[in-house]
Structure formats: structure tokens, C-alpha cells
VEXDREN-544916 format. One line per field, with one value per atom (N, C-alpha, C): y, x, z. Coordinates in nm, 3 decimals. Example, Ala and Ser with C-alpha at 12.3 -4.5 7.8 and 13.67 -1.06 7.14 Angstrom:
! VEXDREN-544916
yy [-0.569 | -0.450 | -0.330 | -0.225 | -0.106 | 0.003]
xx [1.319 | 1.230 | 1.320 | 1.285 | 1.367 | 1.290]
zz [0.780 | 0.780 | 0.780 | 0.708 | 0.714 | 0.787]
***
This chain:
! VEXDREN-544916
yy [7.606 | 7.514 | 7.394 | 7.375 | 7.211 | 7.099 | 7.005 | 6.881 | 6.829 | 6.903 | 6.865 | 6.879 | 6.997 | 7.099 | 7.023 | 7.003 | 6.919 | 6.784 | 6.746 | 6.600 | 6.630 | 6.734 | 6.689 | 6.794 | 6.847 | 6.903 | 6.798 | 6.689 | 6.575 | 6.440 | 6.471 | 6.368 | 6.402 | 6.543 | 6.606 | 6.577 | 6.576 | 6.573 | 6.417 | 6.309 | 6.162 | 6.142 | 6.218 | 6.158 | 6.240 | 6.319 | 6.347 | 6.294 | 6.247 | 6.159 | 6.025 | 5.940 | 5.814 | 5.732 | 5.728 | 5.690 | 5.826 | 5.904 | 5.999 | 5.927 | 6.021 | 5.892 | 6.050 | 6.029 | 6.106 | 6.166 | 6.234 | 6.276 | 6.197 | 6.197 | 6.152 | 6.016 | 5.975 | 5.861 | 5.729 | 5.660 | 5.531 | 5.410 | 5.311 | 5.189 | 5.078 | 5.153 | 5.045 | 5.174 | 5.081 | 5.186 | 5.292 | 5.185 | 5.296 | 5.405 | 5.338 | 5.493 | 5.582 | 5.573 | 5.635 | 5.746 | 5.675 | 5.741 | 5.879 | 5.816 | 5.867 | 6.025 | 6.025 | 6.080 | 6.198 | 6.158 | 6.236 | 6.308 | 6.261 | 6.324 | 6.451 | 6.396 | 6.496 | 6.590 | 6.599 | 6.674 | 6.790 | 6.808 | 6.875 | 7.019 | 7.132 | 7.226 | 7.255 | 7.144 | 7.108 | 7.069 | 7.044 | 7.023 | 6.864 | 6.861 | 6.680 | 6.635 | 6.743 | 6.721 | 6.763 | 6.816 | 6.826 | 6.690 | 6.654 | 6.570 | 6.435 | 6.416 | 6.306 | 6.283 | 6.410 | 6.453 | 6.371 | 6.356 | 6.373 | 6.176 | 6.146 | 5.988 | 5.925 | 5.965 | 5.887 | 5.811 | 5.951 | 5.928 | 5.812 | 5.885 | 5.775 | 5.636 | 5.656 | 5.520 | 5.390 | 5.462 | 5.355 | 5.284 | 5.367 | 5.291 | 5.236 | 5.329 | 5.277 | 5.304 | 5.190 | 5.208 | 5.111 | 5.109 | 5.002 | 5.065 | 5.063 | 5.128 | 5.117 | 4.968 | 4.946 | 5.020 | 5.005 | 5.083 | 5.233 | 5.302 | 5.499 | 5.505 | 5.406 | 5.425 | 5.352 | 5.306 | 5.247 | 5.380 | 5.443 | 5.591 | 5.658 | 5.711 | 5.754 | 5.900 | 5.987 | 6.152 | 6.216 | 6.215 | 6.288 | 6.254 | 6.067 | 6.019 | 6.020 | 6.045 | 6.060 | 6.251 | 6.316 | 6.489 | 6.476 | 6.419 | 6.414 | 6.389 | 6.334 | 6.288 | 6.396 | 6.451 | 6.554 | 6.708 | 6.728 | 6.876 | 6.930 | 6.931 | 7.001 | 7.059 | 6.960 | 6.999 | 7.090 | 7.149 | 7.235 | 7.189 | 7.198 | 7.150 | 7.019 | 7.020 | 6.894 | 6.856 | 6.944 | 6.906 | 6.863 | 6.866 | 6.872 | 6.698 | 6.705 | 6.629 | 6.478 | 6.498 | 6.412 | 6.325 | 6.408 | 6.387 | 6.286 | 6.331 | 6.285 | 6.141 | 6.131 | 5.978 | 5.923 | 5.908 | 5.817 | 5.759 | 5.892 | 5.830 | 5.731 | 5.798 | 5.678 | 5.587 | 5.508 | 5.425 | 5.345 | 5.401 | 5.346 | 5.240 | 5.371 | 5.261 | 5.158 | 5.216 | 5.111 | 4.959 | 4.953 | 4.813 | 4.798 | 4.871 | 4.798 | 4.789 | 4.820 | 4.807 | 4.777 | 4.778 | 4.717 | 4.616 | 4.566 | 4.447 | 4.529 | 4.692 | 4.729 | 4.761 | 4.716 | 4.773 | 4.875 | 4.944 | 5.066 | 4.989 | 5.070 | 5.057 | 5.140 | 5.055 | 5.100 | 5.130 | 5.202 | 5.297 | 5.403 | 5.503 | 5.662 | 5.617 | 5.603 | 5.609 | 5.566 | 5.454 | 5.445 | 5.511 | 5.537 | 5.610 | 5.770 | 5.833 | 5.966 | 5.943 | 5.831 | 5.818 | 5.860 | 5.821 | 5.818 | 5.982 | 6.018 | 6.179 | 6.200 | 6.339 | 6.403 | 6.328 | 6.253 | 6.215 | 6.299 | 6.408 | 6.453 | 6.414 | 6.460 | 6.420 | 6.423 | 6.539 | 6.561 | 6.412 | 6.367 | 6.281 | 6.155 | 6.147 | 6.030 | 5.987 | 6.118 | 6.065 | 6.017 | 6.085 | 6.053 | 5.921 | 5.852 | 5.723 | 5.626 | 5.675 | 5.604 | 5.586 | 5.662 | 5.738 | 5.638 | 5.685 | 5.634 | 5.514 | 5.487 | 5.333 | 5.174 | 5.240 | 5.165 | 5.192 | 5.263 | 5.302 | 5.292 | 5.376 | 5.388 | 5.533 | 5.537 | 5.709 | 5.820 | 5.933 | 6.016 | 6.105 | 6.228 | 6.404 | 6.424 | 6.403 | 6.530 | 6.642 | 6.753 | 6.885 | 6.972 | 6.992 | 7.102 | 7.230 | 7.280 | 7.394 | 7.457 | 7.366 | 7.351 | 7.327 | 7.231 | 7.160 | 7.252 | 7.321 | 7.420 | 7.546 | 7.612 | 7.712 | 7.679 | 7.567 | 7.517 | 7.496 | 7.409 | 7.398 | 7.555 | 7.596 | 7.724 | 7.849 | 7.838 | 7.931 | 7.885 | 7.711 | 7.722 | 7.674 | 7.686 | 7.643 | 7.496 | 7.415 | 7.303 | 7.238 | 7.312 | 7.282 | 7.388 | 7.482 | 7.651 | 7.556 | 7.618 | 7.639 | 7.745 | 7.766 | 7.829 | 7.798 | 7.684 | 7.567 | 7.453 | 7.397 | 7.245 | 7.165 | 7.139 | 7.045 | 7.054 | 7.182 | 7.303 | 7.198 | 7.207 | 7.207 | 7.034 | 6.983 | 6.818 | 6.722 | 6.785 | 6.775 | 6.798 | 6.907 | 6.954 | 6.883 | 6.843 | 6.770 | 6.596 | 6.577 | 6.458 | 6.425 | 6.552 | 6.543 | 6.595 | 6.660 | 6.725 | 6.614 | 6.558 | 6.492 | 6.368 | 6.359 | 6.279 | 6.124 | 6.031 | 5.899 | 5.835 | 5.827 | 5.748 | 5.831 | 5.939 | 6.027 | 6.019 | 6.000 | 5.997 | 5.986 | 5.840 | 5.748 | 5.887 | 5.890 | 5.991 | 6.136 | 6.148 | 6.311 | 6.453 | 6.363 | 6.404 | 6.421 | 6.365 | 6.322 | 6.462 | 6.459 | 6.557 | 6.693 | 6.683 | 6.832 | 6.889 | 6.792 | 6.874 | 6.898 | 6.769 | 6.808 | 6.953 | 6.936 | 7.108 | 7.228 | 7.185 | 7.314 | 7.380 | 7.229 | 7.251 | 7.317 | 7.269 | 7.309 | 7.392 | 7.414 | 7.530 | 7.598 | 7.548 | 7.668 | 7.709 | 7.789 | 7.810 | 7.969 | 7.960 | 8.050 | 8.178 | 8.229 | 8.397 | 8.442 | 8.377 | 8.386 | 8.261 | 8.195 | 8.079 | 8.068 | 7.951 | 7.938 | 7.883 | 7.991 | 7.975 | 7.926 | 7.960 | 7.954 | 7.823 | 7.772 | 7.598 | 7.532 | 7.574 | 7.489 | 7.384 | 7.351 | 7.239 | 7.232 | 7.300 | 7.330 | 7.474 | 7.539 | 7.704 | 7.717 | 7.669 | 7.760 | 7.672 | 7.583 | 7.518 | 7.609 | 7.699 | 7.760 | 7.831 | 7.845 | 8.037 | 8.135 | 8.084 | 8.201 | 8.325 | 8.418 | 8.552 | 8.646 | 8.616 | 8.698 | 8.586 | 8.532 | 8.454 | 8.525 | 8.513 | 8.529 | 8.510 | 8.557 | 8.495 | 8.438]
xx [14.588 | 14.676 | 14.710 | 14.858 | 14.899 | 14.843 | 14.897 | 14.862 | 14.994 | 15.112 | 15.217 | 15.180 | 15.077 | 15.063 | 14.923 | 14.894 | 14.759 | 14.725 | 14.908 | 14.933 | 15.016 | 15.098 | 15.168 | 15.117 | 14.963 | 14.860 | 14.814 | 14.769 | 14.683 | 14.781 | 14.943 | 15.039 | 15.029 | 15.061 | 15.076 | 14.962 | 14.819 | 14.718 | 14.722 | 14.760 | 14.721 | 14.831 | 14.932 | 15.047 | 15.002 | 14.988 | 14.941 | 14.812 | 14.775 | 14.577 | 14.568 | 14.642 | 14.633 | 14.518 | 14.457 | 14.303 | 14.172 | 14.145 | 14.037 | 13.927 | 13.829 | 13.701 | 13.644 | 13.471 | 13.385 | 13.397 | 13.323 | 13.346 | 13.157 | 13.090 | 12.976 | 12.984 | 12.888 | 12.890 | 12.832 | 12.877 | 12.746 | 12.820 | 12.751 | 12.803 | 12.717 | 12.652 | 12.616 | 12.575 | 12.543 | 12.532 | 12.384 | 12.264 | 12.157 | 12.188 | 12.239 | 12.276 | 12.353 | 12.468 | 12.488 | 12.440 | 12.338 | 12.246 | 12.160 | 12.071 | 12.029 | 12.114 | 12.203 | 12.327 | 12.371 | 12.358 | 12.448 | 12.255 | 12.127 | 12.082 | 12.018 | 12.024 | 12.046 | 12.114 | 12.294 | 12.350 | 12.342 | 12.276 | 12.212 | 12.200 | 12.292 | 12.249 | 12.264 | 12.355 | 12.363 | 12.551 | 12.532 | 12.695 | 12.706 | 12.863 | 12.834 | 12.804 | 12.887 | 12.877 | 12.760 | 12.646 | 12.520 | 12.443 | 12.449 | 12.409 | 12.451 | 12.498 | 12.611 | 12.561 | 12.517 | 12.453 | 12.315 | 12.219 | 12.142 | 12.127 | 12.200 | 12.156 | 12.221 | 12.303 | 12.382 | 12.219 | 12.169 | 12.036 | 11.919 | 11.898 | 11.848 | 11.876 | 11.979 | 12.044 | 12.066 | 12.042 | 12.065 | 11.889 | 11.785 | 11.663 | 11.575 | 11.652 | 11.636 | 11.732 | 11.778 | 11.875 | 11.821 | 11.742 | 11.677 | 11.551 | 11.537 | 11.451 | 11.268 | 11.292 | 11.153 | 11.094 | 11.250 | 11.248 | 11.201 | 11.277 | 11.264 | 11.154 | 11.074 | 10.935 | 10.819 | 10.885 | 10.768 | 10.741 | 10.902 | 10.864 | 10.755 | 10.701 | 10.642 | 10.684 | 10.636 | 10.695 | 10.743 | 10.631 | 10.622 | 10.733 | 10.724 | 10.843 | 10.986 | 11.000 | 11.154 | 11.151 | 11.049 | 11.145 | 11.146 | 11.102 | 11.160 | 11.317 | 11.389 | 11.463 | 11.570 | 11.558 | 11.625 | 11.587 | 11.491 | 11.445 | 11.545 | 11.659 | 11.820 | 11.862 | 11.812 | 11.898 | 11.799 | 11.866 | 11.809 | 11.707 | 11.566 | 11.514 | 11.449 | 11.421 | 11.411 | 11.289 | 11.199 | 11.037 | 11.060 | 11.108 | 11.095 | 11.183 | 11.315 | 11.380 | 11.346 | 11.222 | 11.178 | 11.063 | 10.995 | 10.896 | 10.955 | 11.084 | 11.160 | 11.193 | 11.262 | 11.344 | 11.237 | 11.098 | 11.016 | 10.995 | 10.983 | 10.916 | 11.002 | 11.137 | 11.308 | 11.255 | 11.223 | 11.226 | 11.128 | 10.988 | 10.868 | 10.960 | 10.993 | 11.051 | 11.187 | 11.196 | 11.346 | 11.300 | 11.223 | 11.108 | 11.049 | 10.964 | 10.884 | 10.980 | 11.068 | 11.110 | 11.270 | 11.334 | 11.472 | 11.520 | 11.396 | 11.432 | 11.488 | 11.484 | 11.524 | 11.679 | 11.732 | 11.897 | 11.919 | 12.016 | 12.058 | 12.086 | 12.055 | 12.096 | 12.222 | 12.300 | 12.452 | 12.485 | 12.314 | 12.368 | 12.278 | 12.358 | 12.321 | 12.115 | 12.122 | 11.965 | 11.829 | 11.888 | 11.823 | 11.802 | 11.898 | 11.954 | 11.895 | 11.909 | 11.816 | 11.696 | 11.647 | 11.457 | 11.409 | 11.504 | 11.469 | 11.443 | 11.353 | 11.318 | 11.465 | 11.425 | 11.548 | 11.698 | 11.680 | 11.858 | 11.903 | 11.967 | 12.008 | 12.137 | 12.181 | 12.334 | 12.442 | 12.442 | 12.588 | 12.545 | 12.424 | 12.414 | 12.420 | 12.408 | 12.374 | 12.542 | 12.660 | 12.748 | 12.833 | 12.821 | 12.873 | 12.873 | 12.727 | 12.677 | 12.781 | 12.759 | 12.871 | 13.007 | 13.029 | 13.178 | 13.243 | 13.182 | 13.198 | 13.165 | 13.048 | 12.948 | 13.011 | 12.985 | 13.010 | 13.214 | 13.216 | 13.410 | 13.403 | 13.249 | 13.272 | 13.331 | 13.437 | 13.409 | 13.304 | 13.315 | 13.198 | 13.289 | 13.230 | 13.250 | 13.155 | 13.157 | 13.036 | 13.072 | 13.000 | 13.063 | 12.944 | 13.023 | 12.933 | 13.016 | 12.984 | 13.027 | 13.168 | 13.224 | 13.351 | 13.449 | 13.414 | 13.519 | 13.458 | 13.346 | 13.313 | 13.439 | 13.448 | 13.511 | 13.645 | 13.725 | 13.809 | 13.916 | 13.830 | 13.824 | 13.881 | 13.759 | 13.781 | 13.895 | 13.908 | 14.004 | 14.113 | 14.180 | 14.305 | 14.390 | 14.247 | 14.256 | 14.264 | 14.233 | 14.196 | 14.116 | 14.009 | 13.869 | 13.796 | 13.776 | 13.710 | 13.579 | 13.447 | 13.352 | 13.211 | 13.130 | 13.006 | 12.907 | 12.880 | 12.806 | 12.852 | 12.782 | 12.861 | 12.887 | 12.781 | 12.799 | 12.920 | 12.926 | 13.034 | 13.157 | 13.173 | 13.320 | 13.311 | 13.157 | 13.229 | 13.295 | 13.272 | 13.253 | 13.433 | 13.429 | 13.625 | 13.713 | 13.627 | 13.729 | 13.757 | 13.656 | 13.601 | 13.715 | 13.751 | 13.850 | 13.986 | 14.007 | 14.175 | 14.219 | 14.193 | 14.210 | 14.283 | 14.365 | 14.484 | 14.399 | 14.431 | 14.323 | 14.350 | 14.464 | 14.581 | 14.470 | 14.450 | 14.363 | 14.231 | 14.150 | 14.003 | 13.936 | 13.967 | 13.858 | 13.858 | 13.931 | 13.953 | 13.946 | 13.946 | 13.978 | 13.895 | 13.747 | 13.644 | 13.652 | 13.709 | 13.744 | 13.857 | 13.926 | 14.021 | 13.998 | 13.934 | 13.926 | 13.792 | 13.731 | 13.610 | 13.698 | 13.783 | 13.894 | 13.944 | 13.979 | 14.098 | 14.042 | 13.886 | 13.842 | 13.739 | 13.730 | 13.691 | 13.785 | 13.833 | 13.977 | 14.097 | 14.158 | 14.239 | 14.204 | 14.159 | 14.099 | 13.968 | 13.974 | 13.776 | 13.781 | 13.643 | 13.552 | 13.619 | 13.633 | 13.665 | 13.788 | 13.874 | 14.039 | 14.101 | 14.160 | 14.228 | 14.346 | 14.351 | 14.485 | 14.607 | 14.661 | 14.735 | 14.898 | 14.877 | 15.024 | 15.027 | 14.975 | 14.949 | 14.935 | 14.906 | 14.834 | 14.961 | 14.965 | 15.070 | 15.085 | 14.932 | 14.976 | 14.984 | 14.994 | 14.974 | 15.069 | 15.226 | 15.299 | 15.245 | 15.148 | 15.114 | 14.991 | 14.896 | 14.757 | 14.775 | 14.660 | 14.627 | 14.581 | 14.561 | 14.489 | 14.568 | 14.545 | 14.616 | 14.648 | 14.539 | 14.570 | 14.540 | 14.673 | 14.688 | 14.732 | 14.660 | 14.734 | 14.839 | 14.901 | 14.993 | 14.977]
zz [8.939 | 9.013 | 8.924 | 8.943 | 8.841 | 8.916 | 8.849 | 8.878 | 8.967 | 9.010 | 9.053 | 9.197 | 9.240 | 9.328 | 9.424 | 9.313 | 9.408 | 9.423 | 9.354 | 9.440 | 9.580 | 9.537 | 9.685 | 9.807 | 9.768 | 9.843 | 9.947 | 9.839 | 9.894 | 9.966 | 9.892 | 10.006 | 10.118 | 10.165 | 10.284 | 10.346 | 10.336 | 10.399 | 10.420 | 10.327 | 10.379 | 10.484 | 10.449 | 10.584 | 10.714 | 10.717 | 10.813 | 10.854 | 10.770 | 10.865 | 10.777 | 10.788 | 10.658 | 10.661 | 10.766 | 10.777 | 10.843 | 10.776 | 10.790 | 10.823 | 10.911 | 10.918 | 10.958 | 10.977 | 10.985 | 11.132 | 11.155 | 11.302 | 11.383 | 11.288 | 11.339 | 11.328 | 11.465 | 11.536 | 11.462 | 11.486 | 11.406 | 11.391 | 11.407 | 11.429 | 11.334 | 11.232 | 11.091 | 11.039 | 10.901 | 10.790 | 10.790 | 10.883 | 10.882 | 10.968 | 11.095 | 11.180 | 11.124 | 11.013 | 10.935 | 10.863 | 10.801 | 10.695 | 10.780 | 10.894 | 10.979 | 11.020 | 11.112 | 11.111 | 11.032 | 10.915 | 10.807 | 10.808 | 10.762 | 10.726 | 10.828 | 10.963 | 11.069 | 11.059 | 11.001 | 11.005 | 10.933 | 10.830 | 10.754 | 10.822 | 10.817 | 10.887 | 11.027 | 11.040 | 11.185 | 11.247 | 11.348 | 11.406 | 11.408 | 11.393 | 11.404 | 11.553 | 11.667 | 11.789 | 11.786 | 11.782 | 11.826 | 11.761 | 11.651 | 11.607 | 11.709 | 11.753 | 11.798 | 11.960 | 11.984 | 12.123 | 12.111 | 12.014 | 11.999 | 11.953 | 11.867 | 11.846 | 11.951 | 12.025 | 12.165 | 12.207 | 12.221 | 12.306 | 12.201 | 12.054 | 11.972 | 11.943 | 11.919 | 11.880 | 11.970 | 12.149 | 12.237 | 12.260 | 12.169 | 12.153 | 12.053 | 11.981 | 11.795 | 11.696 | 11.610 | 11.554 | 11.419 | 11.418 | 11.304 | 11.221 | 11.072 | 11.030 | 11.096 | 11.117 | 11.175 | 11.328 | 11.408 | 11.537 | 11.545 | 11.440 | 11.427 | 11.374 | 11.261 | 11.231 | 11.366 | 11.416 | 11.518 | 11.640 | 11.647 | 11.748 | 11.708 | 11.557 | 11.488 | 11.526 | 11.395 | 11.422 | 11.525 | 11.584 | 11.708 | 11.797 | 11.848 | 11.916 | 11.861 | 11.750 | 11.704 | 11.683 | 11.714 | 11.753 | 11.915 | 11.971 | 12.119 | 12.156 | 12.073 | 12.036 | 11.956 | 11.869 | 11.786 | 11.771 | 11.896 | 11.887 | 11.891 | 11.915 | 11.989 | 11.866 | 11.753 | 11.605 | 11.524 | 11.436 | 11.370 | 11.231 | 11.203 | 11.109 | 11.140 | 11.269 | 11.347 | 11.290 | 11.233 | 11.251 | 11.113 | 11.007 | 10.863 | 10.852 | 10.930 | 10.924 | 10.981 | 11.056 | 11.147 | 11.050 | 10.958 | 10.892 | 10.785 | 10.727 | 10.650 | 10.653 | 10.763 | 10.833 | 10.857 | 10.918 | 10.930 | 10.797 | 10.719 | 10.546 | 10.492 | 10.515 | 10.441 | 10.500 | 10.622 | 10.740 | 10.652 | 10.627 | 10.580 | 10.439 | 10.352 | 10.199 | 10.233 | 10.352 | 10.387 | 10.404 | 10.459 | 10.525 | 10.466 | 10.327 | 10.242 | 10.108 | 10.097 | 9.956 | 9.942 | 10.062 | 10.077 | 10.200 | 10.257 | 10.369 | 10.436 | 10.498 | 10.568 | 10.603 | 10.505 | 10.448 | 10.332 | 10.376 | 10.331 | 10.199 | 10.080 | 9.916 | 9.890 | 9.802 | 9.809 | 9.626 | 9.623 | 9.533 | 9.500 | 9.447 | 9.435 | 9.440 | 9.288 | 9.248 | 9.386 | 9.436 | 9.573 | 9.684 | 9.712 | 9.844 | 9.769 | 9.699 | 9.671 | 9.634 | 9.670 | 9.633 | 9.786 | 9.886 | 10.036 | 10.027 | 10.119 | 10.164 | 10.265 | 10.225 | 10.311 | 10.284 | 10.184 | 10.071 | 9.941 | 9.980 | 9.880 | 9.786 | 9.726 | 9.685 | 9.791 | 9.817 | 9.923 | 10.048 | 10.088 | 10.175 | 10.108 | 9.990 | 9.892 | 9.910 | 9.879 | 9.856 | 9.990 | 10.107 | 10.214 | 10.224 | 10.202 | 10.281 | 10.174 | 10.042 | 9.942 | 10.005 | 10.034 | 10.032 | 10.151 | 10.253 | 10.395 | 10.443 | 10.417 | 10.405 | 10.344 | 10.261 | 10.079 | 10.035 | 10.113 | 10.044 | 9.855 | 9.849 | 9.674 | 9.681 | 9.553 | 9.500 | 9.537 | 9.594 | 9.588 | 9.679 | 9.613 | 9.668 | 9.723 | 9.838 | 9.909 | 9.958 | 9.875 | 9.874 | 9.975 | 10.091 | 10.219 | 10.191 | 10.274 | 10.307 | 10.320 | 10.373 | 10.395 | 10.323 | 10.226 | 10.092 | 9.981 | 9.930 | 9.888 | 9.907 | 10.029 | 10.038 | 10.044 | 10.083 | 10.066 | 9.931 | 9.858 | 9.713 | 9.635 | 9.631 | 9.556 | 9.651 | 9.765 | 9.770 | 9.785 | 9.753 | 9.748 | 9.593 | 9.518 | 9.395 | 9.355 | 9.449 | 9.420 | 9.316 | 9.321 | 9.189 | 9.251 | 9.163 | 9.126 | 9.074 | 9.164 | 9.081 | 9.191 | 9.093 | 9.085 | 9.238 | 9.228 | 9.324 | 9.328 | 9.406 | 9.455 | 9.407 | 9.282 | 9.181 | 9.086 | 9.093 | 8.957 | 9.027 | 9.146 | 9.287 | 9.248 | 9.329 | 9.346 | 9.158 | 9.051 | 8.962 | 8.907 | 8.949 | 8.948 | 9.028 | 9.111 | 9.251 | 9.180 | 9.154 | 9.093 | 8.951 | 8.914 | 8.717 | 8.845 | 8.924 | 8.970 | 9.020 | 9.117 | 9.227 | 9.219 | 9.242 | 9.169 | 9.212 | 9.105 | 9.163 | 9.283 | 9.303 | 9.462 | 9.580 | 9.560 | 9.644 | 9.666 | 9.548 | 9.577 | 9.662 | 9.671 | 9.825 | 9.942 | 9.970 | 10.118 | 10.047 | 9.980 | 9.977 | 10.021 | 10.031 | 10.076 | 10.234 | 10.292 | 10.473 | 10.496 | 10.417 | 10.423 | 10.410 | 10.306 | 10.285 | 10.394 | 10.437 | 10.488 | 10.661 | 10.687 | 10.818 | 10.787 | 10.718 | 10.696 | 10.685 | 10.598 | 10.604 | 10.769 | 10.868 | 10.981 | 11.072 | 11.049 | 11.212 | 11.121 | 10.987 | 11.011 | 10.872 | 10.793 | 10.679 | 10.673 | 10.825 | 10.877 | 10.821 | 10.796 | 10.675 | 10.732 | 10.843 | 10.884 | 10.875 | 10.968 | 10.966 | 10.934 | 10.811 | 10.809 | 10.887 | 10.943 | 11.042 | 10.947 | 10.887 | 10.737 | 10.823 | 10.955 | 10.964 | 11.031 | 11.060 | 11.092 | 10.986 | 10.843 | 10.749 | 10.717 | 10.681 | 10.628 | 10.469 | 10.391 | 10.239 | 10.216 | 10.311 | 10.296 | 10.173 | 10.137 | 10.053 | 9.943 | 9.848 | 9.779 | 9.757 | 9.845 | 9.840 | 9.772 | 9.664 | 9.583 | 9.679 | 9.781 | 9.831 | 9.870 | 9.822 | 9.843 | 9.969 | 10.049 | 10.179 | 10.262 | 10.306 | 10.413 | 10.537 | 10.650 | 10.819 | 10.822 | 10.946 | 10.985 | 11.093]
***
């Protein structure tokens, strides 16, 4: 794919959504963090189901560590990985309050010391949080990516890495919001809804629906 092709890929997508935003809930940057690392494997609406209920009793690192384990899976049993994930967020919670006054760090190296922060969550919280640069590459912008020739790669890193050199710069900030929109609701993994797409005649992809 040119560079002609996957600008006016990414016009079409900002005019049509000129402010993208996450679909999960949160109203500061820890519930954020929280949030995203829940989502992990998970739905945003289930997730969303699930801190409605958290978040209206703890929303503060000191608060989710004061539930202690046990009291914060009462809380997120609904989601998937709940017991691992639960173990996780208390621990972030613990270094959040002893080693950052209990505010989110607004950069990479920090924010992946926390348990249960990987990259793809490292970059969201950037991305979304912070409004720095960052690809977070799921599932979605993964399969996305590579089947409309956007940025071809191997694994995620291969993808956020291509997305990161294609991606016209006017585009960046958001492009991550976008592509993971498009690849939710009309370029979904089984049948793409090619005839709604809005970049379908711009796509490589070869066997499009109708």
C-alpha cells in the first residue's frame, strides 16, 4: 500500500469520527489504567459492567489496595482472568502509593514496572491518558492492519512498529482509536462488513463481502 492510500484511508476515518475516544469508562487516569488492565481478554462492556460497580467505592490506589485481593475479585469475578488480574492491581496499587504518591507515571518505563502493565496497556494509558504517541496493538488493529495493508507484520510489535513508520504524522495521535473502532464494528474477524466500510475501495484485502 502507498503512502497516497493510507492517507486518504486515515482522512476518511477522522472525518467521519474527528474526536475518537475509548469505549471504556473512567473518569481519571487511575481508573483508566485499572480499566484497560481489566480489559485484557475481556469486553469493554463487561469491563465497564464491572468498575460501574468498583469505581463507585474505590477509585484510588490506596482505596483498591485497602479492599485487599479477595475484596477487589468480588468485584471483577464477571471478567475473565479475574483471579490473576486481581493479584496484579493490588500489587500496581501497593508501588503506586509507595513509589509515585499514588499517581499514574506518564511514562512507558514506569507504567510497565506496574504488574499486569504490559505494552499494549502501557501504550493505551499513553495514548489516551497522556495524549502521547503510542500504538496499542490488540487484536483488532492487528487483523486490521495486516489485512488491509496498512502495516503487514508477524506479531504485534512487527504491526505497532509499521503503524508507528506508515501512518501519516497529521494521523498518529488517534489512529490507534480508529483503527481498533473499525476493526470492532465493521472489519470484524469472520465476515467484514466490506460494504459499509468507507475505505473498502482503498483495502488489499481480496475477498471482500458484499
Amino acid at each position: 500500500m502507498n503512502k497516497d492510500k493510507r492517507y486518504e484511508i486515515f482522512r476518511r476515518l477522522r472525518d467521519e469520527n474527528p474526536e475518537p475516544k475509548t469505549e471504556l469508562n473512567y473518569s481519571s487516569t487511575f481508573e483508566l489504567l485499572i480499566a484497560v488492565v481489566l480489559s485484557a481478554q475481556a469486553t469493554d462492556k463487561c469491563v465497564n459492567k464491572a468498575t460501574a460497580k468498583l469505581f463507585s467505592v474505590a477509585n484510588t490506589p490506596q482505596a483498591i489496595y485497602d479492599l485487599g485481593e479477595e475484596g477487589l475479585k468480588e468485584y471483577i469475578k464477571t471478567i475473565g482472568l479475574y483471579n490473576s488480574k486481581a493479584a496484579n492491581i493490588i500489587k500496581a496499587c501497593k508501588i503506586l502509593i509507595e513509589e509515585h504518591d499514588s499517581i499514574v507515571p506518564d511514562n512507558r518505563k514506569a507504567l510497565e514496572a506496574l504488574p499486569g502493565v504490559g505494552r499494549k496497556t502501557a501504550n493505551v494509558v499513553l495514548n489516551t491518558a497522556f495524549r502521547q504517541i503510542a500504538m496499542a496493538v490488540d487484536t483488532h488493529i492487528f487483523r486490521i492492519s495486516n489485512r488491509t495493508g496498512i502495516a503487514k507484520g508477524k506479531n504485534v510489535v512487527e504491526v505497532e512498529k509499521a503503524l508507528m513508520r506508515h501512518v501519516p504524522k497529521e494521523f498518529l495521535l488517534d489512529a490507534h482509536h480508529w483503527l481498533i473502532l473499525h476493526g470492532r464494528y465493521i472489519c470484524v474477524a469472520r465476515k467484514p462488513k466490506c460494504a459499509a466500510c468507507i475505505i473498502s475501495d482503498l483495502c488489499d484485502f481480496k475477498e471482500k463481502t458484499e
